[in-house]
C-alpha positions, 0 to 999 in steps of 0.5 A: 560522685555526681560530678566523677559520674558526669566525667565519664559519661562522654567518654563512654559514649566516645568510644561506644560511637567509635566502636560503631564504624569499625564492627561495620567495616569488618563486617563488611571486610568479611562480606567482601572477601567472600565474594572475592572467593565466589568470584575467583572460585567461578572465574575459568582460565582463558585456556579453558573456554575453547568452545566459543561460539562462533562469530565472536573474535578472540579479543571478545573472548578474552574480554568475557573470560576477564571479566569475572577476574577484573570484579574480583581484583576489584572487591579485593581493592575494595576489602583493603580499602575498608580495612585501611579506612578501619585502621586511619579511624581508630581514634577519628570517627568516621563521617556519614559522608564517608559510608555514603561514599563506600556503600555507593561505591559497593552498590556500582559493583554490586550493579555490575556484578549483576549485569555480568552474571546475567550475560554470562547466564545468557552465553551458557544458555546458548552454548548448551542450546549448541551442545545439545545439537552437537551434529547439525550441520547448515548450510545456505540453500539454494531456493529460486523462491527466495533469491536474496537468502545468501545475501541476508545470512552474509550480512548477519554473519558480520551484522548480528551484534548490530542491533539487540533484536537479532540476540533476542530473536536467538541469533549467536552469530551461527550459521544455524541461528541465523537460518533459523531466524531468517525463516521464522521471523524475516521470511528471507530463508526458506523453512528449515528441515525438522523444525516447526515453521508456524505462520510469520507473526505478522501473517497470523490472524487473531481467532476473532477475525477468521469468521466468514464475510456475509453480504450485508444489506444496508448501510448504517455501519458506513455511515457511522464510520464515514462521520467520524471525518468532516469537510466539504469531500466527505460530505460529498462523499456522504451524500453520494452514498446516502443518494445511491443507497437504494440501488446499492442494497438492491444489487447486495439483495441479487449478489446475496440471491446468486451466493447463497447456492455456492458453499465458498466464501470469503473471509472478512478482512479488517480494512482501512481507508486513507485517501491522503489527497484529503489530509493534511495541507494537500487536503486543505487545498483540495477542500477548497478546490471541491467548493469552487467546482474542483476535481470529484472523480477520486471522491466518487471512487472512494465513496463507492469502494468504501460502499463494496467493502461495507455490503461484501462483509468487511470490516471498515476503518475509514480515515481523512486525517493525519493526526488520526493515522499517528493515533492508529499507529500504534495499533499498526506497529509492534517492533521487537526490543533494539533499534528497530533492525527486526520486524514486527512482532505480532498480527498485522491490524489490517489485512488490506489498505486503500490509500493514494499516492499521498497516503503512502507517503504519509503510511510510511512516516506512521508506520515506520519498519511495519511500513515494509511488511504491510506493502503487499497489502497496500491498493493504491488508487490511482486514477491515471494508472502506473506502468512498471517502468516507472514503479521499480525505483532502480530500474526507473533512474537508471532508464530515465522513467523517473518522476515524482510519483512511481518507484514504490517498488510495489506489484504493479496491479496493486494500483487501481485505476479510474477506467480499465486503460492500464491493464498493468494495473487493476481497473477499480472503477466506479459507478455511473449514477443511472437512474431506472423506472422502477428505482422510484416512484413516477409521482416522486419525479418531475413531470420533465424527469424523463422528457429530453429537450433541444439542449447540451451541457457543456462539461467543464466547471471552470471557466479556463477549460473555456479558453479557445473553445468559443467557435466550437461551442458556437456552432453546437448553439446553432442547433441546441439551447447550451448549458454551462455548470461554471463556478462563478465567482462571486461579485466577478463578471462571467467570462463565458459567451453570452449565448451560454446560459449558465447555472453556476455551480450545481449539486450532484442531484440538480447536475443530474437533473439537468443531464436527464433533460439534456440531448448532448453533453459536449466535452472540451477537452479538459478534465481528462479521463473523468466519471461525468461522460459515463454518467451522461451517457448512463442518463442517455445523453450523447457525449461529444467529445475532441478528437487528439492529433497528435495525441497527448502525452507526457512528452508534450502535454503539461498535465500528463508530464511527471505522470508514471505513464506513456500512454497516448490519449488520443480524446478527452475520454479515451474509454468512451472512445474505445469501448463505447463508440457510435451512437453514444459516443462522437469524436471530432476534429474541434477545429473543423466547424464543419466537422462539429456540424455534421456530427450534430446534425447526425446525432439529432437524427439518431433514432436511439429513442424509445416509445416514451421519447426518451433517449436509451440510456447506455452502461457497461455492466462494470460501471453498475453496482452488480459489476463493481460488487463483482469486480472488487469482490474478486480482487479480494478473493484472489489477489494475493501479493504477499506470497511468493508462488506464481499467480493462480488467478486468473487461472493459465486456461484462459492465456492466448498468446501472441506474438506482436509486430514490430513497435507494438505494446502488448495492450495493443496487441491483445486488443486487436484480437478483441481481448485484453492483456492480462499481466498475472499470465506473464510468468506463464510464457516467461520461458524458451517452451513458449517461443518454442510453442510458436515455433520462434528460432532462437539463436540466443535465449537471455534473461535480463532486467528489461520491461520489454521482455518477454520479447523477440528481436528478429535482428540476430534472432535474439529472445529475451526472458524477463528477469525481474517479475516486477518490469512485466509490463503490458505497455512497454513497446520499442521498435527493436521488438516482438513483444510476447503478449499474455491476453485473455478474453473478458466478460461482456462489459466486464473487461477486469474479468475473465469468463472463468474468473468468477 
């Protein structure tokens, strides 16, 4: 019995396993088939779904109507083949690999199964959205206030599959989703009627950053924020903020004495810095010019900037370094799913950043898309100015005003200019390290601080600036001791003359030591356009400098060829020339010994001493704390280059217009009356009821992409409106025309603003 029992036992145990497969399969016949029923159940005749919306083509709504009809063909293939496997199987059992590949054969439909019952979900939310505003009807407005909305709704009308951010957005390839989306979210449209039209997304401010902006009254908050950035330009930096920090909080206690009576204030805006000259290689390279007695004006804008911003209440992130801004992108860049077609999704981080023309270009790699929508709050120093022409790309290589700077396509007053030369741009500035009586205690000082003796200094801390000018400096040693700041080289013989003393490289406070003593402080004609003249003359030295002829320019000097500008720099210090003058400023003709002589002589005899001895320091107001403070507070109040409205500011009261003669920018024009042009107050006169108020005939009246319009040419009598506000341009000029010019009058040392503009 033992052994019959043995005998059975395996094949009991066969045929329980066989069993096994087979209940399995039917059981899964079963599953199968009833999805097959679902499925052909749901699935509607190409005949039947008549309202697809629009913009699809019939070969996709053929396709989406199969789709359900394909799955079910496939499960049905499917259950027959369970059922055949069933039948092969009945005496040969099936293997582990074999359900492996059925259950995953199963699990891919299952998959496919999902993702189309999902989009089908999606297509019927839409259609029902659609059924539920059976009579709205859209149509593309005309609105001159947003010129490139029929542009942007043809190309989403072929393009709106393109990218999945514009599905997510809500476009379906209708008219209505597209204006929607267009006003909502890309602001190309202007709003639509009945709808809630909340601010852009990117325009939104966080609840937390809409507190008020208070005059602050010390610096610790900058000086932790600058110390995170190291090398020899922010230690400059550093110390020209440590050094003039008295007299900066002094002029924030006055600033914050006078605001006190008004009721406005500002909002606190979040900043960044980025001075791109200082990161990456081209840091590198500047690092080692600082050292060696290289270019420091654009560190003494940003030393000074980053002051303003701290004590006017704003909220200051400050950056050198490349790898720096790749960690902060993330903080600047929000993009919706997709490929990146649609913009950003949540508030800007920064509402204003100052950079330079390396930064953008590095903003612009970090940012990515966010790039487009933060460039209305981008300010851009840049030291020598921007002129329109040169800004608006397509305009500057079809009219041969193409460099490698320019062509950003920015509002051209978002540049911020060292002096107020361009008044296309913004004059930022900077300020002049005078030194005052009361800022310091006399026994701090030595004895000479103030005594001025028979010596000038000689601006230029390289010693090529020297080059042919040895007879120049010569005759000035005939009658003053000369000082040099040359950068020497070490274990190199010195190249200057030997009646030069020279004290090598100095720092800032023993430079300015050494113009405290000094009568003269003489230009040779190189650097161009730098802060050392104004801080001389602040320290009350006479700044002596060469007279241009024919003046320098992109057309025939190497430093200025490339530049985005066409100004003529008739001196080495064209400011110093213009606004400042006789006594304080002299400008000669260098190859003329007996020129440089007489100006010598007539400045020693000058009495602009006082009873101390001293020479009279001399500074524009918007060169001093107060006038920067001032000067950037205002910008920030209201500059506002992200909306589409005309300027309001300065506000149209204070347009004088003029009608130029033949030839001449309007800089020129405007200055000849002892006023300023002002390129905010262009769109002001950019119209016939202006030449008509002048009483100009016009025999024809066109609008064109032309920076020298608005203009008159008297040849036809032809009148030109300017068709691109970007090409309004103070500096443009040609022979052909009378240009019409909008000039305004300014605060007595203050030329950036106007009587009513503060």
């Amino acid at each position: 019995m033992v052994a019959s029992g043995l005998g059975r036992r395996p094949k009991e145990r066969a045929m329980h396993v066989a069993l096994r497969p087979r209940s399995g399969c039917l059981v899964l016949c079963l599953c199968l088939s009833m999805f097959t029923l679902l499925l052909q159940s749901l699935w509607v005749p190409l005949e039947t779904t008549k309202d697809e919306p629009a913009g699809r083509s019939p070969k996709e709504q053929g396709q989406r109507g199969l789709g359900f009809r394909r799955l079910a063909l496939r499960l049905e293939a499917l259950s027959t083949q369970v059922q055949r496997l069933s039948r092969e199987r009945d005496v040969t059992l099936l293997t582990r690999d074999d359900i492996s590949l059925l259950l995953q054969s199963f699990r891919t439909d299952q998959q496919g199964l999902a993702h189309l019952v999902e989009r089908e979900l999606k297509r019927v939310s839409q259609r029902l959205d659609q059924l539920s505003r059976p009579n709205e009807k859209c149509e593309v407005p005309m609105d001159r206030a947003y010129p490139v909305c029929a542009e942007k709704v043809e190309f989403l009308r072929t393009r709106w599959q393109s990218d999945p951010c514009y599905v997510f957005y809500g476009v379906d390839g209708t008219t209505c989703s597209i204006l929607t989306y267009l006003s909502q979210i890309e602001d190309f449209c202007p709003p639509r009627l009945g709808r809630n039209h909340s601010a852009l997304p990117w325009h939104q401010k966080p609840h937390s950053y809409t507190e008020k902006a208070e005059i602050r009254t010390t610096l610790s908050q900058l000086h932790w924020v600058i110390s995170n950035n190291s090398g020899a330009a922010v230690n400059f930096i550093q110390s020209r903020v440590e050094r003039m920090s008295k007299r900066w909080i002094q002029a924030a206690l006055r600033m914050r004495m006078r605001q006190s009576s008004s009721k406005t204030a500002s909002t606190q805006m979040r900043v960044l810095l980025y001075p791109g000259a200082l990161a990456g290689s081209v840091g590198q390279r500047f690092e080692a010019l600082v050292e060696r007695g290289g270019p420091l004006g654009e560190l003494v804008q940003w030393a000074d900037l980053s002051v303003c911003l701290t004590i006017l209440g704003h909220n200051l992130t400050f950056s050198t370094s490349q790898q720096q801004l790749h960690r902060l992108a993330p903080l600047l860049v929000g993009a919706a799913p997709g490929r990146g077609s649609c913009p950003i999704q949540r508030p800007l981080t920064y509402d204003l950043i100052y950079t330079d023309y390396h930064g953008l270009a590095h903003l612009q790699g970090a940012m990515g898309l966010a790039f487009l929508h933060y460039q209305c709050r981008f300010r851009i120093l840049d030291s020598f100015g921007t002129e329109p022409a040169f800004n608006l790309g397509s305009y500057a290589d079809s009219h041969g005003y193409k460099t490698l700077w320019g062509s950003w396509g920015l509002q051209p007053l978002q540049y911020m200019t060292m002096f107020p030369h361009t008044p296309d741009n913004s004059f930022l500035g900077f300020v002049s390290e005078e030194t005052a009586r009361d800022e310091a205690r006399v026994d701090e000082l030595e004895p000479d601080t103030y005594r001025k003796d028979r010596i000038a200094v000689v601006y230029g801390k390289q010693d090529y600036m020297w080059q042919g000018k040895s007879e120049y400096v010569e005759v000035i040693s005939e009658e003053l001791e000369t000082h040099a700041t040359v950068y020497q080289p070490p274990g190199l013989p010195s190249n200057l003359p030997s009646f030069i003393r020279n004290h090598g490289l100095l720092s800032q406070e023993h430079f300015l030591r050494l113009l405290r003593r000094a009568k003269v402080f003489v230009g040779l004609g190189f650097p161009y356009e730098g802060p050392a003249p104004i801080e001389a003359i602040a320290l009350g030295c006479v700044f002596l400098q060469p007279r241009f002829d024919p003046p320098h320019s992109s057309d025939n000097n190497d430093f200025y060829k490339g530049k985005p500008t066409t100004r003529q720099i008739s001196s080495q210090h064209p400011y110093a020339e213009i606004f400042i003058g006789k006594p304080h400023v002299w400008t000669v003709d260098v190859t003329n010994k007996t020129d440089v002589r007489e100006a010598i002589r007539a400045i020693l005899r000058t009495e602009v001493v006082t009873r101390e001895l001293a020479l009279k320091p001399f500074i524009p107001r918007e060169f001093t704390c107060e006038g920067m403070l001032e000067r950037v507070h205002s910008y920030i109040a209201h500059q506002n280059f992200c909306s589409k409205s005309v300027p309001t500011w300065p506000p149209e009261s204070t347009l004088r217009v003029h009608l130029g003669p033949l030839g001449q920018s309007c800089v020129s024009v405007c200055r000849q009356s002892s006023l300023v042009c002002e390129p905010a107050l262009f769109p002001n006169l950019n119209s016939p009821a202006a030449f008509a108020r002048l009483k100009i005939g016009c025999s024809s009246m066109e609008q064109e992409v032309n920076h020298l319009f608005p203009s008159y040419s008297p040849w036809g009598r032809h009148c030109g409106l300017q068709q691109d506000p970007l090409l309004f341009s103070c500096a443009g000029s040609d022979p052909s025309y009378r240009r019409l010019c909008p000039c305004r009058a300014h605060l007595p040392g203050q030329v950036a603003l106007c009587p009513d503009c503060l």
